[in-house]
SEMARDREN-736549 format. One line per field, with one value per residue: residue in one letter; residue number from 0; x, y, z of N, C-alpha, C in turn. Coordinates in steps of 0.05 Angstrom, whole numbers, plus 32768, in hexadecimal, padded with zeros to 4 digits. Example, Ala and Ser with C-alpha at 12.3 -4.5 7.8 and 13.67 -1.06 7.14 Angstrom:
2
type = A S
seq = 0 1
nx = 8108 8101
ny = 7F8E 7FD3
nz = 809C 808E
cax = 80F6 8111
cay = 7FA6 7FEB
caz = 809C 808F
cx = 8108 8102
cy = 7FBE 8001
cz = 809C 809D
END
This chain:
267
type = X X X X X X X X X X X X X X X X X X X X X X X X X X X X X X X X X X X X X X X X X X X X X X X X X X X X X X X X X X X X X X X X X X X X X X X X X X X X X X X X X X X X X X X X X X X X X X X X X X X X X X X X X X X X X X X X X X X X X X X X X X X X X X X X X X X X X X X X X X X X X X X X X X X X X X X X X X X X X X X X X X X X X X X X X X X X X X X X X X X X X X X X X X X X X X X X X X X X X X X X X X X X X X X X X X X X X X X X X X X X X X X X X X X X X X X X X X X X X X X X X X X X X X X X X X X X X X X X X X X X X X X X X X X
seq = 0 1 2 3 4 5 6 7 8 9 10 11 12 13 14 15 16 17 18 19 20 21 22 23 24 25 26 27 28 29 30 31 32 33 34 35 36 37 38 39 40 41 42 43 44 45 46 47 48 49 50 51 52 53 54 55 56 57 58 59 60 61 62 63 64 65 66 67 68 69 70 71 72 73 74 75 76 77 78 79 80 81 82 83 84 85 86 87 88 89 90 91 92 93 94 95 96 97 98 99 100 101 102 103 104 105 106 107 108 109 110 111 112 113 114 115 116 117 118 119 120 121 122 123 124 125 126 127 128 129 130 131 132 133 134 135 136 137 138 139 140 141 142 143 144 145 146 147 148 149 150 151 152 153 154 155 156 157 158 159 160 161 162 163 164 165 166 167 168 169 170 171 172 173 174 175 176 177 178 179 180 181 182 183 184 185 186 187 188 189 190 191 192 193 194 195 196 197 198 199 200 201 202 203 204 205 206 207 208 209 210 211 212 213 214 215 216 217 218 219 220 221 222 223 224 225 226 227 228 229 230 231 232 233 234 235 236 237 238 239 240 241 242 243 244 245 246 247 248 249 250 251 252 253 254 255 256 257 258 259 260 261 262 263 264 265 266
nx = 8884 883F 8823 87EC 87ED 880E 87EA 87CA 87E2 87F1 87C9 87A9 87D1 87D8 87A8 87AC 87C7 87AD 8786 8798 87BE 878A 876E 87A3 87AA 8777 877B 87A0 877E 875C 8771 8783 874F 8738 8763 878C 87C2 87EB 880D 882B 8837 882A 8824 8832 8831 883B 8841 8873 8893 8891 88BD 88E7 88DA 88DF 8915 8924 8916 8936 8966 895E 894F 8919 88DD 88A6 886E 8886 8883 885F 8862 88A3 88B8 88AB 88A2 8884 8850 8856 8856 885F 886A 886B 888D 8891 88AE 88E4 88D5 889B 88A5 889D 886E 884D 8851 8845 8808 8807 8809 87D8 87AD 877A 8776 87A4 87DE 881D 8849 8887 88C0 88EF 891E 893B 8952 8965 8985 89AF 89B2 89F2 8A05 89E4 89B8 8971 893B 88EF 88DE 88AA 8889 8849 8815 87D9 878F 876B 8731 871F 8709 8709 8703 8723 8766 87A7 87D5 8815 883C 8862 8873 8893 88AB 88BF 88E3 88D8 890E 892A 8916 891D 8954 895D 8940 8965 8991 8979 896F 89A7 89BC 899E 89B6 89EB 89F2 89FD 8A2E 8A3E 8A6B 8AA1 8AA8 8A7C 8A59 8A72 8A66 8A30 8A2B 8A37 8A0F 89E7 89F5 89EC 89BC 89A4 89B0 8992 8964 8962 896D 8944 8913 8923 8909 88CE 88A0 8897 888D 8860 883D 8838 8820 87F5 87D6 87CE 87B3 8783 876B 8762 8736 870D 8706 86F1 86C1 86AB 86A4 8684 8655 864C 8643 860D 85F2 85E1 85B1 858B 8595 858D 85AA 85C6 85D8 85FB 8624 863E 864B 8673 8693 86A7 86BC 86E9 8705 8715 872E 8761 877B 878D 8789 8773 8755 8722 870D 86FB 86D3 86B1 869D 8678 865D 8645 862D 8603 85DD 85D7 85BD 8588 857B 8562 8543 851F 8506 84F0 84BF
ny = 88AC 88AF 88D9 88C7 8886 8884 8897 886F 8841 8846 8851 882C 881F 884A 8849 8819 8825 8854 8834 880E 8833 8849 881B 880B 8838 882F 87FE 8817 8834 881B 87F5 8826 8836 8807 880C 87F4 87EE 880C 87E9 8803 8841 8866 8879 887B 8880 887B 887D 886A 889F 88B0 88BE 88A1 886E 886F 8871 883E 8819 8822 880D 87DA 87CE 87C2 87C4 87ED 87CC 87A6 87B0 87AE 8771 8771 87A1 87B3 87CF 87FD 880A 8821 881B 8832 8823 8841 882D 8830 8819 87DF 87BA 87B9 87B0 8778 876A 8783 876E 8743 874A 875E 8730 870B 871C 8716 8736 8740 8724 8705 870E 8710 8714 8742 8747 8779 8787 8762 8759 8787 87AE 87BF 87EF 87F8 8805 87F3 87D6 87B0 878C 8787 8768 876B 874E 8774 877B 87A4 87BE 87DA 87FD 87E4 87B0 877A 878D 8774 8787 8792 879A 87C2 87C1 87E2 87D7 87FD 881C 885E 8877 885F 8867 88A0 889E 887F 88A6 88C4 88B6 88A3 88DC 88E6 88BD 88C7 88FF 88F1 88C4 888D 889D 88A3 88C5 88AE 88B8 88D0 88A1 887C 88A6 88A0 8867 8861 8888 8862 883A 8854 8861 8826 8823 8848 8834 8807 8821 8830 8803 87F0 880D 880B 87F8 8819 8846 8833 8831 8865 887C 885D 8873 88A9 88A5 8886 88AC 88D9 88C0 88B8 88E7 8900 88E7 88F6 8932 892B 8921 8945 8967 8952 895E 898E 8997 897E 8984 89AB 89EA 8A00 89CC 89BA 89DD 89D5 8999 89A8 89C0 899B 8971 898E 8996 8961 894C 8971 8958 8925 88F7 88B9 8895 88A8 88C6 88A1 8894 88BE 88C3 889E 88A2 88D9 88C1 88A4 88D2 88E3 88BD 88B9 88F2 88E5 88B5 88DD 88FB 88D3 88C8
nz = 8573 857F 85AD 85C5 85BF 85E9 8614 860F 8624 8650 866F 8689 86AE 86CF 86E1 8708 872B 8746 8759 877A 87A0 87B9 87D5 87F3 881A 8831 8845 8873 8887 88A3 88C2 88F1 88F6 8913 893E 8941 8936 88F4 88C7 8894 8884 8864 881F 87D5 8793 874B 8703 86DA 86B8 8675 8661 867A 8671 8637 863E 8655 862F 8607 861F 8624 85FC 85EC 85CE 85BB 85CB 85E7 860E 8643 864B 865A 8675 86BB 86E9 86D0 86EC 872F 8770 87B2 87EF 8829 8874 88BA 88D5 88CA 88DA 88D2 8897 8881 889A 887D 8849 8850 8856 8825 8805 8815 8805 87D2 879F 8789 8768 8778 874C 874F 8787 87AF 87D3 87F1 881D 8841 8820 880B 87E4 87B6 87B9 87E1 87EB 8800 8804 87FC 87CB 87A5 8764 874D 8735 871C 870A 86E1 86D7 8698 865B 8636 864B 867D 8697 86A8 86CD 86D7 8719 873E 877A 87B0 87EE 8828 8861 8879 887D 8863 8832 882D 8828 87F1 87CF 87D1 87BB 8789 8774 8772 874F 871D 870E 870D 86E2 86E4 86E7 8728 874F 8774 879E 87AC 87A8 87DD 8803 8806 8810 883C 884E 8854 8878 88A2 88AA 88AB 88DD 88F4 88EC 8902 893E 8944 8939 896F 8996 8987 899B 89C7 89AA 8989 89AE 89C1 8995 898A 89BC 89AD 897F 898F 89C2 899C 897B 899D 89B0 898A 8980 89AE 89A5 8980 8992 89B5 8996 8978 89A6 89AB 898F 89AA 89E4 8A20 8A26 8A4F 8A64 8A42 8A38 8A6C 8A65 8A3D 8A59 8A7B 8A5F 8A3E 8A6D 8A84 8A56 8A57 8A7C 8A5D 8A66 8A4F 8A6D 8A83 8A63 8A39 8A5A 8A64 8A2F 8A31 8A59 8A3B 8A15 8A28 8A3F 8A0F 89F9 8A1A 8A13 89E0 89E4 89FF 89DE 89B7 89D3
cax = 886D 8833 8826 87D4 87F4 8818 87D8 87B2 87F0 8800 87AC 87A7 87E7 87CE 8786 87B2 87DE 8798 877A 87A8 87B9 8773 8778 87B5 87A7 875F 8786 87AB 876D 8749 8787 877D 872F 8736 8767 87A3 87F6 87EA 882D 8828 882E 882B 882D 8830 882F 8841 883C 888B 8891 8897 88DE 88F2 88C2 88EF 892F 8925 8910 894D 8977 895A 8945 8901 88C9 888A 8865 8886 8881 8852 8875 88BA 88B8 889F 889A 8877 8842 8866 8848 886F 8859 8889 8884 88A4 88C6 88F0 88BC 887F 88A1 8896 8854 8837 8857 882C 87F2 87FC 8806 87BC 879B 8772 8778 87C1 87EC 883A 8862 88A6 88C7 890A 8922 8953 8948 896E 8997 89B0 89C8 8A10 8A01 89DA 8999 8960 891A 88ED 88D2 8895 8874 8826 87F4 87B7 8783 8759 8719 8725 86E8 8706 8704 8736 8781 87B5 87E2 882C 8837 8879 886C 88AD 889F 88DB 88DA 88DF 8927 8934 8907 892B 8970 8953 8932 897C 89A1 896C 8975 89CB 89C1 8991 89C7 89FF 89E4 8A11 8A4D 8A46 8A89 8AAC 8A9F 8A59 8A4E 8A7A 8A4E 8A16 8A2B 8A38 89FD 89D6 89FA 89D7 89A0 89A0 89C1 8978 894A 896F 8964 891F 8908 8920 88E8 88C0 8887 8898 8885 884B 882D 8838 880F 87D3 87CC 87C6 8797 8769 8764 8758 8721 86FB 8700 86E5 86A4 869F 869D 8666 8646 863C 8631 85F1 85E0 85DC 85A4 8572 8592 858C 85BE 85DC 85DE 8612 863B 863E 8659 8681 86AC 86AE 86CC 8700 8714 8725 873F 8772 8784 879F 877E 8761 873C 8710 8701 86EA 86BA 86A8 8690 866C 8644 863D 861D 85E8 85CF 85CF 85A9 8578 8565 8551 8529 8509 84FA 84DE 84A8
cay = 889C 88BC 88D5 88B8 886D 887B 8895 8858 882C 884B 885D 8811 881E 8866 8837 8800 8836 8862 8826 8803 8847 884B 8802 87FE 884B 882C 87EB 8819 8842 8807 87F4 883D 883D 87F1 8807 87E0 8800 87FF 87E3 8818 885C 8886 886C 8885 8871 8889 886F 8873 88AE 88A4 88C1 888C 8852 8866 8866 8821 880E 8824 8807 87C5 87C2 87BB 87C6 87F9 87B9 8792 87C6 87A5 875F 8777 87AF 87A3 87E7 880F 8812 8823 8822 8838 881E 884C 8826 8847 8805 87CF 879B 87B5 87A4 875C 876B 8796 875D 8725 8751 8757 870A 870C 872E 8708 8752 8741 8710 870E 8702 870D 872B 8748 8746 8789 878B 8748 8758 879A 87B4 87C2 880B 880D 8806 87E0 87D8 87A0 8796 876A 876C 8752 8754 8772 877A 87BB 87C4 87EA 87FE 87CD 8790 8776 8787 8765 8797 878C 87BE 87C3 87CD 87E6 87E5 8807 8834 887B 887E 884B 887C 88BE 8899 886F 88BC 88D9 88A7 88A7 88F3 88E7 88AC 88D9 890D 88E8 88B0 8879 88A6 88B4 88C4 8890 88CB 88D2 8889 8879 88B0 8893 884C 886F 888C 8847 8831 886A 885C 8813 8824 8854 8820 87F5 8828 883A 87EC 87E3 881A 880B 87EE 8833 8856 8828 8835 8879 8888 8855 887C 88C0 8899 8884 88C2 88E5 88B7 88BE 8904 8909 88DD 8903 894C 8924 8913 8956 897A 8950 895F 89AB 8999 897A 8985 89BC 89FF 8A02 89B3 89BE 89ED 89C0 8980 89AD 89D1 8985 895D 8993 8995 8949 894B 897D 8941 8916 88DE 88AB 887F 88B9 88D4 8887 8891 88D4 88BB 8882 88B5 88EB 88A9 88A5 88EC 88E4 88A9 88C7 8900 88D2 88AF 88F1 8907 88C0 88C8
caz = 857C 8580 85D1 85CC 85C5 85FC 8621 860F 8624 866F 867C 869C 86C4 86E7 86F6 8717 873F 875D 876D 8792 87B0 87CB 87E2 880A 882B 8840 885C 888B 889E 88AF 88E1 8900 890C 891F 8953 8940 8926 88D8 88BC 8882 8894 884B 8801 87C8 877A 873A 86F1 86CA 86A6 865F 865C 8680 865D 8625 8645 865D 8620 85FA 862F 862C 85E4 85EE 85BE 85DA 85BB 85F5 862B 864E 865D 8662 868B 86CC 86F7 86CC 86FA 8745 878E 87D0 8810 8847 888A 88CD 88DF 88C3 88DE 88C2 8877 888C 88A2 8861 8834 885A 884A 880B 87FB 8828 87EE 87B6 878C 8783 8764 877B 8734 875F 879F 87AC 87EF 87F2 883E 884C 8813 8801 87C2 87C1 87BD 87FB 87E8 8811 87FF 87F6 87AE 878C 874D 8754 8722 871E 86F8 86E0 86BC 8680 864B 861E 8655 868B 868B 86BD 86CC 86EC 8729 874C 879F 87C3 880C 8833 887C 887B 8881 8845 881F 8830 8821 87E1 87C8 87C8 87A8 876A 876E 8761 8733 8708 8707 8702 86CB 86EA 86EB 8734 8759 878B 87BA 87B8 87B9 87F3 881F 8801 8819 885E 8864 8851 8896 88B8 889C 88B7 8900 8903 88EB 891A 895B 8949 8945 898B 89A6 8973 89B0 89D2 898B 8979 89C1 89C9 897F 898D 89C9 899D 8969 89A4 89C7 8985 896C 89C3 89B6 8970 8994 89CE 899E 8966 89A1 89C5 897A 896D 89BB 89A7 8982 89B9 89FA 8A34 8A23 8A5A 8A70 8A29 8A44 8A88 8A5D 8A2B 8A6E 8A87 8A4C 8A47 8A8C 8A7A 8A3A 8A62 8A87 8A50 8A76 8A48 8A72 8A87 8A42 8A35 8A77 8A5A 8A15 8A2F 8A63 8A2A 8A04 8A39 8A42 89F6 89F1 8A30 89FF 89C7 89F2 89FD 89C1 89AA 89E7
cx = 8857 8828 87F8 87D5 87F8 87FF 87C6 87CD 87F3 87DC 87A8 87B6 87DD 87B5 8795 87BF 87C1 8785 8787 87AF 87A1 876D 8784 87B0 878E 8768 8798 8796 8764 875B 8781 8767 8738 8752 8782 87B7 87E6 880D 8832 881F 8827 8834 8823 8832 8834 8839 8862 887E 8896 88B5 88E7 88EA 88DA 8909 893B 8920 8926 8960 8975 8954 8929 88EA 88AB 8873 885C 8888 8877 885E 888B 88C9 88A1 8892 888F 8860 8851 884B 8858 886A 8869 887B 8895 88B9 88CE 88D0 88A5 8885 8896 887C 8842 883D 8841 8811 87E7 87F7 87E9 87A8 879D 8777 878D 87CB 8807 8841 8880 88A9 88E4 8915 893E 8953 8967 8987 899D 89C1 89E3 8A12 89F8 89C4 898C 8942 8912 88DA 88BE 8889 885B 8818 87E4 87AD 8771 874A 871A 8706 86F1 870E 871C 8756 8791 87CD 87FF 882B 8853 8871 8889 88A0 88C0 88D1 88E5 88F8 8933 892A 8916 8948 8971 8948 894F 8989 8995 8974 8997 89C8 89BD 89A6 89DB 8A07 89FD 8A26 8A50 8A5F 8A8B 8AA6 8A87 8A4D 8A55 8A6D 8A2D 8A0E 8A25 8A1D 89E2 89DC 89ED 89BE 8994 89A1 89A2 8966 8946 895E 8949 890E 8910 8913 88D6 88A2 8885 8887 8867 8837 8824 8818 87F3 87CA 87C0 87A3 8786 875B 8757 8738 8712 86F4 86EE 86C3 869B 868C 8687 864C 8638 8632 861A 85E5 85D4 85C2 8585 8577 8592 85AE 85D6 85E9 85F7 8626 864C 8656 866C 86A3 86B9 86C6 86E8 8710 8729 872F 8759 878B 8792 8798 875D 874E 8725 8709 86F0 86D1 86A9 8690 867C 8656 8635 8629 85FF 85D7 85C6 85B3 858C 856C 855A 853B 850B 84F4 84ED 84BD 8499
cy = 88B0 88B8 88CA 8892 8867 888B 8880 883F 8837 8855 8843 8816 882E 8858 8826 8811 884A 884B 8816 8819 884E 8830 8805 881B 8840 8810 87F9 882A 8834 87FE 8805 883D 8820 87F3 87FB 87F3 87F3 87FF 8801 8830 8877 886C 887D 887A 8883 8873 887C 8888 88AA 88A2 88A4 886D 885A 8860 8852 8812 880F 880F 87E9 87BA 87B2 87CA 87D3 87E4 8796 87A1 87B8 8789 875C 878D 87B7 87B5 8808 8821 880E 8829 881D 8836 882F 8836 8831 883A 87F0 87B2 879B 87AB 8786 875C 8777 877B 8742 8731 8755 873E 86FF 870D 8714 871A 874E 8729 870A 86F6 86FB 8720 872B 8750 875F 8796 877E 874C 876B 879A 87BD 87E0 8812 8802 87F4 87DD 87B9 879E 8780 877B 875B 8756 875A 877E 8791 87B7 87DE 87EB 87ED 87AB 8795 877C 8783 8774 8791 87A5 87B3 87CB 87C9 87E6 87E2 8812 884D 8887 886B 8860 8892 88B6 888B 888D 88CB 88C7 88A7 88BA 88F2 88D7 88BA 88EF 8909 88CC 88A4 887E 88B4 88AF 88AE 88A8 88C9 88B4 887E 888C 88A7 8878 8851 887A 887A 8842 883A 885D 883D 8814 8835 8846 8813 87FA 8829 8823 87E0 87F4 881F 8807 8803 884C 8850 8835 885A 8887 887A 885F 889B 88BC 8899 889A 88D6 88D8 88BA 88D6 890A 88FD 88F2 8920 8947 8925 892F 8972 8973 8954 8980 89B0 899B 8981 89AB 89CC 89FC 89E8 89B7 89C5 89E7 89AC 898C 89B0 89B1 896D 8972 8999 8975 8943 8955 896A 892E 88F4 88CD 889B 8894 88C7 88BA 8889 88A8 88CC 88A9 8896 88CA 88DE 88A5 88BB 88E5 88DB 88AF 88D9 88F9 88CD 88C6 88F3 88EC 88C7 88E4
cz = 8586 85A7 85D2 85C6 85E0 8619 862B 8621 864A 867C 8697 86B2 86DC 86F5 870C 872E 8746 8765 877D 87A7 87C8 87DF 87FA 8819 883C 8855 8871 889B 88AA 88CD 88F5 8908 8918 893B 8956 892F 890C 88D3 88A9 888F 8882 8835 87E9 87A7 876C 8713 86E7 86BB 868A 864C 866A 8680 864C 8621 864C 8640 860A 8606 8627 8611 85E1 85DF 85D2 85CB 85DA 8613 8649 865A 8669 8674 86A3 86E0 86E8 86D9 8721 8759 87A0 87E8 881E 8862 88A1 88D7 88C9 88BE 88CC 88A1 8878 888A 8882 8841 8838 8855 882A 87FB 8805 8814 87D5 879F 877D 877A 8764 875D 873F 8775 8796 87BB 87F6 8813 8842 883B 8806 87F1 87CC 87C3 87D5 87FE 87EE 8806 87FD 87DB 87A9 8775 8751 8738 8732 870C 86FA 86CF 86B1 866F 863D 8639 8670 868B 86A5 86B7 86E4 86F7 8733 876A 87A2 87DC 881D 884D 886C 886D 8868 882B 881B 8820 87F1 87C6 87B8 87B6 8790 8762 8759 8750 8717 86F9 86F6 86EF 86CB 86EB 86FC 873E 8774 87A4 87CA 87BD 87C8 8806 8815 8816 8833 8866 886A 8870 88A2 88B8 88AA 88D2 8908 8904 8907 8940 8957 8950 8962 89A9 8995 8980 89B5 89BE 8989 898E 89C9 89AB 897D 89A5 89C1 8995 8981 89B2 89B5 897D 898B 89BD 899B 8976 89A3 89BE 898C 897D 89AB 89A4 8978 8990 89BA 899C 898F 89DD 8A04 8A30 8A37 8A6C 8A50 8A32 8A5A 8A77 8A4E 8A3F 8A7C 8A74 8A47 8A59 8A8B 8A66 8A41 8A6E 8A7A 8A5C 8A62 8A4A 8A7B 8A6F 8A31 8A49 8A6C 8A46 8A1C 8A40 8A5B 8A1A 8A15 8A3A 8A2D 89F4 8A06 8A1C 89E5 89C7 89F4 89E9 89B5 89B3 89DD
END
């Protein structure tokens, strides 16, 4: 088969997998400036390789004719999330979305494979503009935590190897370390508040400080040298401090001087 068919046949897929990519990374920045825990903490996408388009296609006796209706994860997206809960939460967002159309879910949370394996699965549609028109593209979304990911990573690794002939060894510490794998989720969702709180206190501090330093960069421009050097020795005296509500008092009094030499300069 000639490999510019199979350019024209997987081009749609790679469109549907960088724009959703860009999508769901901008639905967790938007969480971050707006201040709020994004469920999603990293994702990633891929398109099947074509070795394994045709290995499915052998397998299954499927025509590259019928590619397109019968195999379903050609185009893949990976939500990671840090907790259990947020899968809940990133699935209700996606059912939120007009962009998307859920074809099916697959609940391997609630109901794990007998191997181990956890994740939660949908196929959606969506649709890309192509030069020749519209095309409605199936996508596969996994959304798993961290630790489902890491465990979920190795087991592909041995399957790959051992092409369904792995040993009762390796998949009995496999199974075992699925358990782990749940018993961490487990502890982590019950300081998961402790977690959430400790990192929107980062984010906040981070985004005060990134104000405060825009703030005294464009003052370099119109204010008094050494009134600079004054506010520069002062905001890191408090920054030292780790004390957020005064780095909020800061910004808001750095906002005034500001807005004071504006004034100036209008007059």
């Amino acid at each position: 088969m000639e490999i510019q068919l199979w350019r024209e046949k997987l081009s749609p897929y790679q469109l549907a997998v960088d724009e959703l990519l860009v999508k769901f990374r901008f639905l967790a920045l938007e969480h971050k400036e707006a201040g709020l825990y994004s469920p999603i903490e990293n994702v990633k996408g891929r398109v099947k390789k074509i070795s394994s388009i045709l290995e499915k296609m052998q397998k299954k006796k499927i025509a590259f004719e019928d590619i397109d209706e019968k195999i379903e994860d050609i185009a893949g997206i990976r939500i990671i999330c840090q907790f259990v809960e947020d899968i809940e939460k990133v699935v209700e967002l996606i059912k939120s979305r007009d962009d998307m159309e859920i074809k099916s879910e697959k609940n391997y949370i609630d109901n794990m494979k007998e191997s181990g394996y956890r994740s939660y699965h949908m196929i959606v549609y969506y649709n890309v503009q192509t030069m020749t028109g519209n095309k409605k593209i199936k996508v596969e979304i996994q959304i798993r935590t961290m630790a489902m990911n890491f465990w979920a990573t190795i087991e592909h690794s041995l399957q790959y190897k051992y092409r369904q002939n792995m040993p009762d060894t390796v998949r009995e510490r496999l199974r075992s370390a699925s358990e782990a794998i749940i018993n961490l989720d487990n502890e982590m969702s019950l300081i998961r508040t402790e977690i959430i709180d400790s990192q929107n206190y980062f984010t906040l501090k981070a985004n005060v400080v990134a104000e405060i330093l825009n703030t005294i960069q464009n003052l370099y421009k119109i204010a008094n040298k050494r009134e600079i050097v004054k506010i520069q020795d002062e905001f890191y005296k408090i920054y030292m401090s780790s004390d957020l509500e005064q780095l909020h008092r800061f910004s808001k009094e750095l906002d005034v001087i500001a807005e004071g030499y504006r004034a100036q300069g209008i007059e």
